[in-house]
N, C-alpha and C positions, 0 to 999 in steps of 0.2 A: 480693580478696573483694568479692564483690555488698552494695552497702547499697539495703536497701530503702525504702519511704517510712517505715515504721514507723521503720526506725531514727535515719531523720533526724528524724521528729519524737520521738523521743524524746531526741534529742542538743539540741532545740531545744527542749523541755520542755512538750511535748505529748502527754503518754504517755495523757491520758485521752481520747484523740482515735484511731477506728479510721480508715484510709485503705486502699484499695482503690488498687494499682497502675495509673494509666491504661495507661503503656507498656509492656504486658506481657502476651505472647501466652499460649497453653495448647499447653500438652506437644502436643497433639493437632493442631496445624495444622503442625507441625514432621512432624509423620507422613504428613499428605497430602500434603505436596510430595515426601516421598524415595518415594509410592510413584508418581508421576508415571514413574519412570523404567522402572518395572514395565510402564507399558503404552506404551513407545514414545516417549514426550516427553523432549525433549532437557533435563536441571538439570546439564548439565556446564558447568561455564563457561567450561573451556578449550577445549573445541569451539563453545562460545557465540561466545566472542572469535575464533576462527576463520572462524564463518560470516557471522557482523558486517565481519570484514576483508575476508573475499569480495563481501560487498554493496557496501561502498565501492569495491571495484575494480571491479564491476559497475556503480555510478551511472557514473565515471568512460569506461566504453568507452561507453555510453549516450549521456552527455553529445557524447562526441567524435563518433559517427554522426551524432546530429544535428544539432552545428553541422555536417558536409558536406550534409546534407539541407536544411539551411535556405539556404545557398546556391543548391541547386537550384532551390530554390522561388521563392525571390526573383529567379532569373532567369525560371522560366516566367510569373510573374506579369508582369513586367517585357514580357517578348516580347506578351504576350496586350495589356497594354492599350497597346503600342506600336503594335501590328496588325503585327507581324514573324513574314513565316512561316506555316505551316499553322495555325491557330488553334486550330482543331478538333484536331489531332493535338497540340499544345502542351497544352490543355485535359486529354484524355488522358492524357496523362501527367503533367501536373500532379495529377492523381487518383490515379495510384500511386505518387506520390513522398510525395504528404502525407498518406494512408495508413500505407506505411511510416514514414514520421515519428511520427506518429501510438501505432503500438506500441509505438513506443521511449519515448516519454511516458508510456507508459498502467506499460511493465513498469518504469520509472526512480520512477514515482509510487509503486508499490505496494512497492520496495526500499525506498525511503525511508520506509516506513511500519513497513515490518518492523524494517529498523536499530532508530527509536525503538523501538519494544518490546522489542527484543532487548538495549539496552542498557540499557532499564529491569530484564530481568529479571538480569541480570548484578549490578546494584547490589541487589536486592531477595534474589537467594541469597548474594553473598559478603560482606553484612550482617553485622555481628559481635557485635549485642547488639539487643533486642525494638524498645529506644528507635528505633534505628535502621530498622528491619523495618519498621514501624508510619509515620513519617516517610517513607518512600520508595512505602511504597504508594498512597498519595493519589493521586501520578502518574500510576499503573496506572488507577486509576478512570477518571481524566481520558483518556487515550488510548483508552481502551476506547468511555466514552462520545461520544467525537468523532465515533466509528465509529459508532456508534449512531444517534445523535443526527442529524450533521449530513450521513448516509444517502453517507459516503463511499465504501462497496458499490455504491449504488444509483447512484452516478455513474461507477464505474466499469462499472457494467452498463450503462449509458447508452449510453457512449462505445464497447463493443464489439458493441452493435446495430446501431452504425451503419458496422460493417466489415460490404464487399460477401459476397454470400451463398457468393462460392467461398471465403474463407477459413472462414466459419462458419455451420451452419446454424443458422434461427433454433428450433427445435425443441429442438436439442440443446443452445443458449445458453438456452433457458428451465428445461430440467429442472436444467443445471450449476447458476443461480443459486436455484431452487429449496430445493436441497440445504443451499446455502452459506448462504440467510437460514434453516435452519434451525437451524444450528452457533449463529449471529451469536446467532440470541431467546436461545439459554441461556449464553450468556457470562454476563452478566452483570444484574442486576435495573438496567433506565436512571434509574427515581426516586432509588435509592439511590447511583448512582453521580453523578448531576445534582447533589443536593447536596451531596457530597464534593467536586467538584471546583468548583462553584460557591462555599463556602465554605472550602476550605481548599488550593484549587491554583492554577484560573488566575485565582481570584479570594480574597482575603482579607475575613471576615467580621469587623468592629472588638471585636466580643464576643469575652474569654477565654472564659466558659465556652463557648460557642456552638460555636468552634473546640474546647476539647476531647469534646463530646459527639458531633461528628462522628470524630476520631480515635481516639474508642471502639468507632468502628464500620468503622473499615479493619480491614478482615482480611487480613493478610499473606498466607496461604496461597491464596484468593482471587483473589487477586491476580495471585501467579504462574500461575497453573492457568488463570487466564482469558488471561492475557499470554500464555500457553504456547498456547493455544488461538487466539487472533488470529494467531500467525505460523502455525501450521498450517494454517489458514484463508487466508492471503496467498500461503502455498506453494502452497496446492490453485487459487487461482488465476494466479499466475505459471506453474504446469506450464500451464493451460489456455492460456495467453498465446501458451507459446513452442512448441505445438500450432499456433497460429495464425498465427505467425511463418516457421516452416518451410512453411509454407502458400505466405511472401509473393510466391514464384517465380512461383505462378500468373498472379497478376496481371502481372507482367513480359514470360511467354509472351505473356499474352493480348495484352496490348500489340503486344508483338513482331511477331505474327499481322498485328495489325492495320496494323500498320506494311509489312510485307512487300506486303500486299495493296493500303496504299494507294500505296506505289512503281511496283508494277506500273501500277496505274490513271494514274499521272503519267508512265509511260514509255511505254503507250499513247496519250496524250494529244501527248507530245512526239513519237511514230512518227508519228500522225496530220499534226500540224503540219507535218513534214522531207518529208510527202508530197506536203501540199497543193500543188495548182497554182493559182493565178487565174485564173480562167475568160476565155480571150481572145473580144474585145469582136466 
């Protein structure tokens, strides 16, 4: 049986004392999460913990391309300032290896962003009592606001401006992110999440009351609806990613091309040589 505060302070002989439950949500936000499921957003948590297990298998083959890719690198760079070799065609291709590198960073960044949320909202549905609900979503503020705040969108928008224009155009890279800061403004209000997480997540305020007048104002439901909305958000840009990925062939032809044709140019060069006479005196 649930004891409320009243009954503790009446157990404790404060019955002419009304109190108001801090930890304790309203019927009403318990509603807007079940109807999440109504328009498409994932509150299962068994397919929750499914897609989470998939992202970790995902950072995993991420990680493993690019330690091979980093070896690459570390040899053309090696070759260039050795002076070994075509320079120029070393250079070259050092531009499509670190590139491809490059992707694998950008789409291992944004899995590992998704995971934390996805395991925040795992904890935040399979919650078993208000106390609980209310304590977990502070979190929620805090990730949300990271994203906000310290414009980690905007650096991933950065980082795929500066992929060459055959994988993306820039026209079409403007209207995507367009779109996506406009999902981001209504996630969530950034003053009221700045203080949430500035006093009672990655930072603790020394004030009792301080601390619970902010925990009057996490909203469980909130919380997940916006969590639920940031991996949405992370999908719509991971699909844009691996758009760009299957892309990465181009550059490999282009290379390719180039290489073909500067072979030729050295096997011309070497005909010429095997021809030459010295002109007698």
């Amino acid at each position: 049986m649930k004891r409320t505060v009243k009954d503790l302070a009446k157990q404790a002989g404060f019955e002419a004392f009304a109190y108001d439950e801090i930890f304790e949500l309203q019927s009403s936000e318990m509603e807007i999460v079940e109807k999440l499921s109504n328009i498409g957003v994932c509150t299962n948590i068994e397919e929750l913990r499914n897609n989470l297990e998939l992202a970790g298998k995902r950072c995993t083959l991420y990680a493993g391309l690019m330690e091979l890719f980093t070896d690459g690198i570390d040899k053309a760079k090696h070759d260039i300032e050795s002076n070994v070799g075509d320079t120029y065609a070393i250079e070259r291709w050092l531009t499509v290896i670190q590139t491809h590198y490059n992707v694998y960073e950008l789409m291992g960044f944004l899995t590992l962003l998704q995971m934390d949320a996805m395991t925040t909202i795992i904890c935040l549905l399979q919650a078993i009592n208000d106390t609980e609900r209310i304590m977990l979503s502070k979190h929620a503020y805090t990730i949300m606001y990271e994203a906000k705040q310290n414009d980690l969108f905007k650096k991933v928008s950065a980082e795929m401006h500066k992929y060459p224009d055959d994988l993306v155009a820039r026209a079409e890279l403007n209207v995507f992110w367009k779109d996506i800061k406009a999902i981001l403004n209504k996630m969530m209000d950034t003053k009221e999440a700045k203080e949430i997480r500035n006093n009672l997540d990655a930072h603790k305020n020394q004030s009792f009351t301080t601390q619970i007048s902010f925990y009057k104002k996490c909203d469980w439901s909130r919380s997940v609806v916006g969590l639920s909305m940031f991996v949405i958000l992370i999908e719509k840009i991971q699909i844009f990613m691996e758009i760009i990925h299957h892309k990465i062939d181009i550059l490999y032809n282009q290379y390719r091309a180039f290489m073909e044709d500067r072979i030729k140019q050295y096997e011309e060069i070497l005909r010429q040589l095997r021809e030459y006479k010295e002109p007698t005196k």
